[in-house]
Structure formats: structure tokens, C-alpha cells
BAVOVO-502375 format. One record per residue (C-alpha): residue number from 1; residue in three letters; x, y, z. Coordinates in pm, whole numbers, plus 50000, padded with zeros to 5 digits. Example, Ala and Ser with C-alpha at 12.3 -4.5 7.8 and 13.67 -1.06 7.14 Angstrom:
+-----+-----+-------+-------+-------+
!   n ! res !    xx !    yy !    zz !
+-----+-----+-------+-------+-------+
!   1 ! ALA ! 51230 ! 49550 ! 50780 !
!   2 ! SER ! 51367 ! 49894 ! 50714 !
+-----+-----+-------+-------+-------+
This chain:
+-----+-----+-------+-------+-------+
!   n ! res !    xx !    yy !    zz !
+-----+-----+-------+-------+-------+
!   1 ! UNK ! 50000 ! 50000 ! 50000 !
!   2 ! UNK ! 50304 ! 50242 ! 50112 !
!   3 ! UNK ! 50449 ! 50139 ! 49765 !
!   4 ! UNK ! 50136 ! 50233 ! 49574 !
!   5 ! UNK ! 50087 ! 50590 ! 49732 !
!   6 ! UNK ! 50433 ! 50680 ! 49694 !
!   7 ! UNK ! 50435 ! 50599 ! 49311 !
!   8 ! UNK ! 50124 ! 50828 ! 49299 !
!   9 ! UNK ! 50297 ! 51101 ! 49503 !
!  10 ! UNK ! 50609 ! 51124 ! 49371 !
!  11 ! UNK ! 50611 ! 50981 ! 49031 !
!  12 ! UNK ! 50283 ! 50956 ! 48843 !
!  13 ! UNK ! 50190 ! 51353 ! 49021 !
!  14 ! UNK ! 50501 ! 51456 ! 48940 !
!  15 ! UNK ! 50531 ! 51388 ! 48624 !
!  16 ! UNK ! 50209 ! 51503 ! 48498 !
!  17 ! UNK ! 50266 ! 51832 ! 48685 !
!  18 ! UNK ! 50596 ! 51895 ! 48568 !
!  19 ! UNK ! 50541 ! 51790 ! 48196 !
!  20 ! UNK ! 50200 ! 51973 ! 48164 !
!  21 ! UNK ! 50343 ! 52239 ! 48436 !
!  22 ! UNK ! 49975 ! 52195 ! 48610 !
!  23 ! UNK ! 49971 ! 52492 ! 48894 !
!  24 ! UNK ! 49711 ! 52366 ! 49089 !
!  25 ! UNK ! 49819 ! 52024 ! 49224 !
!  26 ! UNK ! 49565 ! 52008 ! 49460 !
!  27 ! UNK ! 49324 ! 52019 ! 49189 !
!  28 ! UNK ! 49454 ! 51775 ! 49003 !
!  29 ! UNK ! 49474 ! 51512 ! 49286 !
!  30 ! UNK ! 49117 ! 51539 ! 49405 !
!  31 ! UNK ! 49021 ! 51516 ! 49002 !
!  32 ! UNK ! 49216 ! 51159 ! 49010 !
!  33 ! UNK ! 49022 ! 51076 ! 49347 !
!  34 ! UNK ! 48703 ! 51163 ! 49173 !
!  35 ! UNK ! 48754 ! 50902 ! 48868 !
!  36 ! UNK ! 48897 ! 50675 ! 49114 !
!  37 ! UNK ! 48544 ! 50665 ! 49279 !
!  38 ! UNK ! 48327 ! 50653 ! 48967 !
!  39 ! UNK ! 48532 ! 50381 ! 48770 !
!  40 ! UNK ! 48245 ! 50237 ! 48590 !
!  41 ! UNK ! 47995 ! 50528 ! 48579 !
!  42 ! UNK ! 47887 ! 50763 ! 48302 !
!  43 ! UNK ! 48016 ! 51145 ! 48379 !
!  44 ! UNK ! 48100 ! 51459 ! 48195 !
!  45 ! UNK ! 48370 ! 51724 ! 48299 !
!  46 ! UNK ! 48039 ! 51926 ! 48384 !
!  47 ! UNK ! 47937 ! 51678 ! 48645 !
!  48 ! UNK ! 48243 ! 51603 ! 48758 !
!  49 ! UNK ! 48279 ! 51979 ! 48865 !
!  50 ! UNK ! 47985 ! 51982 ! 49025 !
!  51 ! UNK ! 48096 ! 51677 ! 49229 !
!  52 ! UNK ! 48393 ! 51841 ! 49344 !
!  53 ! UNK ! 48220 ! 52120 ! 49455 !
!  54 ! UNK ! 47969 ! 51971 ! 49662 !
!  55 ! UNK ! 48176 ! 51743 ! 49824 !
!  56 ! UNK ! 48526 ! 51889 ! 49836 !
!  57 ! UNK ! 48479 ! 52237 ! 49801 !
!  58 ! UNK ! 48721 ! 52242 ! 49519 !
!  59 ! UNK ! 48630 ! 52461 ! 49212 !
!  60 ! UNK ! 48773 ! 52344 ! 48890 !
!  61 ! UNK ! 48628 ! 52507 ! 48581 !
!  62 ! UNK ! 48510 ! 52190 ! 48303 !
!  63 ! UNK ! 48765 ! 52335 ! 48097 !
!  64 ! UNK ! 49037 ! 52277 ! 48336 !
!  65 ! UNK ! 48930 ! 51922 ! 48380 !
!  66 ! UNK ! 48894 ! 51803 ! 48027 !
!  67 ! UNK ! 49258 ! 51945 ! 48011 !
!  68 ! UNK ! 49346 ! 51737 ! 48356 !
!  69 ! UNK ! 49180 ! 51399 ! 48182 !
!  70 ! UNK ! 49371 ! 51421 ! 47888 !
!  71 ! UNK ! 49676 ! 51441 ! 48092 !
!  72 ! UNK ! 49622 ! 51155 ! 48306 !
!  73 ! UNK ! 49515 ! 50972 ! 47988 !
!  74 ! UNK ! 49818 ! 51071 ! 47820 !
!  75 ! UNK ! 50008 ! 50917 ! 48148 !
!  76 ! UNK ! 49823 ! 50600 ! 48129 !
!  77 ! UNK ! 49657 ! 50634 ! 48421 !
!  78 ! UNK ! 49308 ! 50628 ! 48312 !
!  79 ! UNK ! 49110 ! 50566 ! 48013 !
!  80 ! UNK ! 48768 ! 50669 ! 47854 !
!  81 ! UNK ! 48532 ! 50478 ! 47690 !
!  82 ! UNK ! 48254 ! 50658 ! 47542 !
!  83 ! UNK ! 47897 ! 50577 ! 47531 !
!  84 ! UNK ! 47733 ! 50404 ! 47214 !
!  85 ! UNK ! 47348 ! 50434 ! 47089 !
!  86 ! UNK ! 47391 ! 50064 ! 46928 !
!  87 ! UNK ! 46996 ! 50133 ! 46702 !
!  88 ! UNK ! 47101 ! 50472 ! 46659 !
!  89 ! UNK ! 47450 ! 50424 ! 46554 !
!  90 ! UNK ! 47636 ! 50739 ! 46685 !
!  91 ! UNK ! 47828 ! 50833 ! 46988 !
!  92 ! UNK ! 47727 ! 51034 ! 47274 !
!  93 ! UNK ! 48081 ! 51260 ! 47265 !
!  94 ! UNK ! 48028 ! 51441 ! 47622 !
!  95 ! UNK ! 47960 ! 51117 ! 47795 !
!  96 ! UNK ! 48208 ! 50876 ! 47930 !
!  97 ! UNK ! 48324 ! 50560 ! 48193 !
!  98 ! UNK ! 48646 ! 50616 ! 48270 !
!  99 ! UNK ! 48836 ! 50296 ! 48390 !
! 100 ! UNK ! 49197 ! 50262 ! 48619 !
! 101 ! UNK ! 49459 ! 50115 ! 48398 !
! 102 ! UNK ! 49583 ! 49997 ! 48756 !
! 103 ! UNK ! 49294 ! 49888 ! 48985 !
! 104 ! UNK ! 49597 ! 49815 ! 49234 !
! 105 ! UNK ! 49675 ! 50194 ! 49179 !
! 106 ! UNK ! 49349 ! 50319 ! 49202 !
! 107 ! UNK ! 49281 ! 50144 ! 49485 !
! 108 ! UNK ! 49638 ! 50268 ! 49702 !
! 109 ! UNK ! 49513 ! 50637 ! 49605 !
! 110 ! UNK ! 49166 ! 50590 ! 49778 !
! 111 ! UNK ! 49368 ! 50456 ! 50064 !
! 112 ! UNK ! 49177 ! 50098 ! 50001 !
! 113 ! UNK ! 48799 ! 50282 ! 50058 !
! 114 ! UNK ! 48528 ! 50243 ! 49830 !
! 115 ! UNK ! 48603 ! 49919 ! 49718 !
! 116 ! UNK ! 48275 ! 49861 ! 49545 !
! 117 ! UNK ! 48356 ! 49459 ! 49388 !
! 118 ! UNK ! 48072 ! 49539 ! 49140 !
! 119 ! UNK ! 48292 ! 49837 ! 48968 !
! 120 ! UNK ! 48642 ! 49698 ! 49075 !
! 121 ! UNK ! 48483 ! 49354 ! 48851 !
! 122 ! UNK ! 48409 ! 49600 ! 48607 !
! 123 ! UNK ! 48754 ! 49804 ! 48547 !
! 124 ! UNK ! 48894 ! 49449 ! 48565 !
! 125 ! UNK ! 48727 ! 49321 ! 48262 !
! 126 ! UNK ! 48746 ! 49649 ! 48097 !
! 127 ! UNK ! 49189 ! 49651 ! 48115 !
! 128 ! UNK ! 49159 ! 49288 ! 48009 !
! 129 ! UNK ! 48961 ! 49365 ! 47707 !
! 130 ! UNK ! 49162 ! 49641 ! 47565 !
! 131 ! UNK ! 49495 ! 49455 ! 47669 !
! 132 ! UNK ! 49344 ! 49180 ! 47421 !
! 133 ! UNK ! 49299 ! 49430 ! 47157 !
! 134 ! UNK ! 48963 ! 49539 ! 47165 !
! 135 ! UNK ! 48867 ! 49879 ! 47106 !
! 136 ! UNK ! 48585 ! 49914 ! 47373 !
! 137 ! UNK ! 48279 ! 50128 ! 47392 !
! 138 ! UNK ! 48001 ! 50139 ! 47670 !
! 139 ! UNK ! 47652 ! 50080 ! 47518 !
! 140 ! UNK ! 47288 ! 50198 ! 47535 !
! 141 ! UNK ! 47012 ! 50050 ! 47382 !
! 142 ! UNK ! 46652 ! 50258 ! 47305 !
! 143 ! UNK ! 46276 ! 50059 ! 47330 !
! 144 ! UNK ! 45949 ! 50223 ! 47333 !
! 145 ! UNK ! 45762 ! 50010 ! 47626 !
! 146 ! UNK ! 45411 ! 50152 ! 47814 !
! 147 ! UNK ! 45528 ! 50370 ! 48114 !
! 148 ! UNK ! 45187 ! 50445 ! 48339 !
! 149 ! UNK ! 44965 ! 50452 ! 48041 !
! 150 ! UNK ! 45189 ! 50627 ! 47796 !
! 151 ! UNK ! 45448 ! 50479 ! 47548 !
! 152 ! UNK ! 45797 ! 50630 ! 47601 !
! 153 ! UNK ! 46155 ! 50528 ! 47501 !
! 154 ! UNK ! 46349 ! 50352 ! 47726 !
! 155 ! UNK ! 46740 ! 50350 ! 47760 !
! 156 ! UNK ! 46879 ! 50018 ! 47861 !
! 157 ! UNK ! 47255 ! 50015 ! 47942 !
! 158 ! UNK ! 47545 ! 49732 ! 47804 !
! 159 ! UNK ! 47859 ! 49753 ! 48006 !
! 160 ! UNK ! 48064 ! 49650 ! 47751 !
! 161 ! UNK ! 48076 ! 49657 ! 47339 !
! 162 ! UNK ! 48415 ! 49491 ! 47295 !
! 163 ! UNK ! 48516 ! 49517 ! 46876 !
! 164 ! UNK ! 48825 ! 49334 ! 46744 !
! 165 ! UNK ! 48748 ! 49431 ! 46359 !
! 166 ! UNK ! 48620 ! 49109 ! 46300 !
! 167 ! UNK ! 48378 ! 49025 ! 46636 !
! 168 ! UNK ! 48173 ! 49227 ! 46787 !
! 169 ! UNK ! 48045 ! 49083 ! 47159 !
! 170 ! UNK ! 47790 ! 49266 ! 47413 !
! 171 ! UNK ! 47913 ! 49205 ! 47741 !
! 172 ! UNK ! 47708 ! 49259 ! 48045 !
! 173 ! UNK ! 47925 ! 49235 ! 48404 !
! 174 ! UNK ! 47744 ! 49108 ! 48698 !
! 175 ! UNK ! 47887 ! 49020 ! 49007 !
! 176 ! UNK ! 47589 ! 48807 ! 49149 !
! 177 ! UNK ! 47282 ! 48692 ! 48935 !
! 178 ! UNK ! 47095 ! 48562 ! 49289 !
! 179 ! UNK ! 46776 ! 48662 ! 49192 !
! 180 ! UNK ! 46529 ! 48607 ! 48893 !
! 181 ! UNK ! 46507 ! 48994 ! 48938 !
! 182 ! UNK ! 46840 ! 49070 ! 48901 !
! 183 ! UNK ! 46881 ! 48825 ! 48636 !
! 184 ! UNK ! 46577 ! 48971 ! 48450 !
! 185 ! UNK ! 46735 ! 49275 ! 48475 !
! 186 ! UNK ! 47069 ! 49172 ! 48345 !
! 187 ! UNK ! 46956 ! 49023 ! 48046 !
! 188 ! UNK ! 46628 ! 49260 ! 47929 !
! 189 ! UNK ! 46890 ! 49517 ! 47787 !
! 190 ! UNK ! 47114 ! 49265 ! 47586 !
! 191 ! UNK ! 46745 ! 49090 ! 47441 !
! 192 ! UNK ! 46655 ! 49443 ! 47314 !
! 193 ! UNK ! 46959 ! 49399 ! 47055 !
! 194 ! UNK ! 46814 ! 49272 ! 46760 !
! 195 ! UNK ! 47133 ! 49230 ! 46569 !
! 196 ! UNK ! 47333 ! 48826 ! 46609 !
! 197 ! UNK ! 47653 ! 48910 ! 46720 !
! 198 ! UNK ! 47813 ! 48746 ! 47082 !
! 199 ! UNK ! 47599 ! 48807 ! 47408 !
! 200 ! UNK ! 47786 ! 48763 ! 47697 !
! 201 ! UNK ! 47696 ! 48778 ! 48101 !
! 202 ! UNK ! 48024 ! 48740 ! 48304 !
! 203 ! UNK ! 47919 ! 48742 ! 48685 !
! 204 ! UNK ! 48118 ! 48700 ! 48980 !
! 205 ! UNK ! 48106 ! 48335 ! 49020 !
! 206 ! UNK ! 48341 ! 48027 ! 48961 !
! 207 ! UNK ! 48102 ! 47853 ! 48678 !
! 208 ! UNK ! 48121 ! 47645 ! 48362 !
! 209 ! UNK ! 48039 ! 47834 ! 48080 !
! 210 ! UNK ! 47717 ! 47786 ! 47880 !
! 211 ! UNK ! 47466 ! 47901 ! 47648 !
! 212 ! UNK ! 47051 ! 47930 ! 47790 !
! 213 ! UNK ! 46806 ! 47925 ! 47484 !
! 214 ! UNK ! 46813 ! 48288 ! 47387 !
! 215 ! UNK ! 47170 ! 48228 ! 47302 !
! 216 ! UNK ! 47333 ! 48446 ! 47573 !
! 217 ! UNK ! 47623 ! 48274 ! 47700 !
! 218 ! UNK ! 47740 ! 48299 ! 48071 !
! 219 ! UNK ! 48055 ! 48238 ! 48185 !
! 220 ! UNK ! 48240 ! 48344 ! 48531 !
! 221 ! UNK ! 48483 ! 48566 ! 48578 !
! 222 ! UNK ! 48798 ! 48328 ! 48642 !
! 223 ! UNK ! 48719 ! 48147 ! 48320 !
! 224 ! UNK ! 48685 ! 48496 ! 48128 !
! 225 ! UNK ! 49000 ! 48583 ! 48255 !
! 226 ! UNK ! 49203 ! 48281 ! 48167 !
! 227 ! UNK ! 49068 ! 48184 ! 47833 !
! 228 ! UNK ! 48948 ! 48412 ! 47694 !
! 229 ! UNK ! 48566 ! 48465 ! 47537 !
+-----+-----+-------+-------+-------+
């Protein structure tokens, strides 16, 4: 843990304040704590401002903190995936996940709080994806369903559209499927893809992998990891 910190402190800070010759240091650090909280949420430089704000009464203008992102991307500290409308086929360009390339890292610089399995699972299969080759996007998928009598569109998220050139697989990562609920809930988004490429669920348990009849395979995590999908 001592390790960790000190590479944050006085190499990976460092070096991204003396390259980019960042005045506010301060700044900078609480940004890195704030993406070190939401690894595996959608946010904006706009809300991330606000967040600091509120919470740590530090005012960094959006401008300042698209600047501080690209830096730490630059660094290979972090990196963005942007969000996908899969039926509408375009990119939402001010919306992003942004994932640890470290989770070891990211962990040491929230002093081992917050450690959420569901979104540590998450930036996990995330850096194994893209160290695979995969340029990944996160997904959202559109249905118009009856809402209290009226018909409205409904955005269902995908974790995970992993693209190698040749496949293209919609991954969904759940730590625990121990509910119908919670399985229901897993799988309605992926079902409202009406194309045939790879469906995957990867949850947190040790299981065999296998296909159910809608042709969504399931697999756990340890098997992901060590062969592959």
C-alpha cells in the first residue's frame, strides 16, 4: 500500500505536473480521486465539477478538467470509453466511463475505501479487454415500452461493446445473478439487441460456461480471465 501511494505522490503527480506544468496540484489530485470513485459510471467534465464542489469544496472550471483527463490519459493512468446508441448508431461525445489502467493503483490512492467489487469487477474486465485488443465502447440501447399509460423510450445500458474488427460481443458484468430479478434485469437490455453478434453475462462466480436458449452465453469471471471469450 506504502508502495502504491508513493508511486502516485512522487512519480505519476510529478510527472504530469511537471510535463503539463499543472499549477494547481491540489486540483489535480482530488480530480484523480474523483475518477477513482466513479470507475464504471457515466460522467462529463460538467458533472464532475459539480461533484467536486459539493463534496470537496474544490472549484475546477470543466475546461480545466477536460485538460486534467487528457493528461492523466496521456500518462496511462486512466482511460475513457465513450457511450454508444447501438439502434442509433452514433456516439454520445460528452459522455464517458472512465476505467483505472491499475485497479491496484486506484485502489492505494483511495487509501483501500470504496472498494465497490461490482465496479472493481468492472475496470477488471474492461483493462483485460483492451489489453486483448479490443477497442471498447460502453453501450445503450433505446425501446418504446408503456410507462403508466403512455408509450415512452426507454434507455437500457450494456457495460461493455468489445470490437476486434472482425467480432463484435455485448458484454454485460454482473457480480451476482441471485435473483430472477436481478437476472431479468441483466439480460432485458442485451434481448433488446436485435442484431446476432456474441451476448455475453460474466458474473462473479466460479462457473462452467454455457449458452441458455436465447443464446446468451454465461461464463464466470475466472474462466473469462484465463481463456478468453
Amino acid at each position: 500500500m506504502a508502495y502504491l501511494q508513493r508511486l502516485w505522490n512522487k512519480t505519476y503527480l510529478d510527472d504530469v505536473v511537471e510535463r503539463h506544468k499543472v499549477k494547481n496540484r491540489d486540483a489535480l489530485s482530488s480530480l484523480i480521486d474523483a475518477l477513482c470513485s466513479s470507475v464504471g459510471s457515466l460522467t462529463n467534465p460538467n458533472r464532475i465539477s459539480h461533484v467536486l464542489r459539493n463534496l470537496q469544496n474544490s472549484k475546477i472550471h470543466p475546461e480545466t478538467i477536460t485538460s486534467y483527463i487528457s493528461y492523466l490519459e496521456e500518462a496511462f493512468l486512466f482511460e475513457g470509453s465513450k457511450r454508444y446508441n447501438i439502434k442509433g448508431n452514433k456516439y454520445f461525445e460528452s459522455i464517458k466511463k472512465y476505467y483505472a489502467v491499475d485497479v491496484g493503483l486506484r485502489n492505494a490512492k483511495l487509501n483501500f475505501r470504496q472498494q465497490e467489487i461490482t465496479h472493481i469487477m468492472e475496470n477488471v474486465i474492461y483493462n483485460e479487454l483492451r489489453m486483448r485488443g479490443f477497442a471498447v465502447d460502453v453501450g445503450m440501447v433505446e425501446a418504446r415500452e408503456m410507462r403508466n399509460g403512455k408509450s415512452e423510450y426507454i434507455q437500457y445500458e450494456i457495460d461493455f461493446i468489445a470490437n476486434n474488427g472482425m467480432d463484435k460481443y455485448y458484454i454485460q458484468s454482473a457480480f451476482s445473478l441471485d435473483s430472477e430479478e436481478k437476472r431479468e434485469k441483466e439480460l432485458k437490455s442485451l434481448l433488446k439487441i436485435d442484431d446476432s453478434f456474441h451476448k455475453i453475462v460474466i458474473t462473479g462466480n466460479d462457473i462452467a460456461s454455457y449458452t441458455d436458449a436465447k443464446g446468451i452465453r454465461f461464463m464466470g469471471l475466472f474462466q473469462f480471465l484465463l481463456s478468453g471469450l
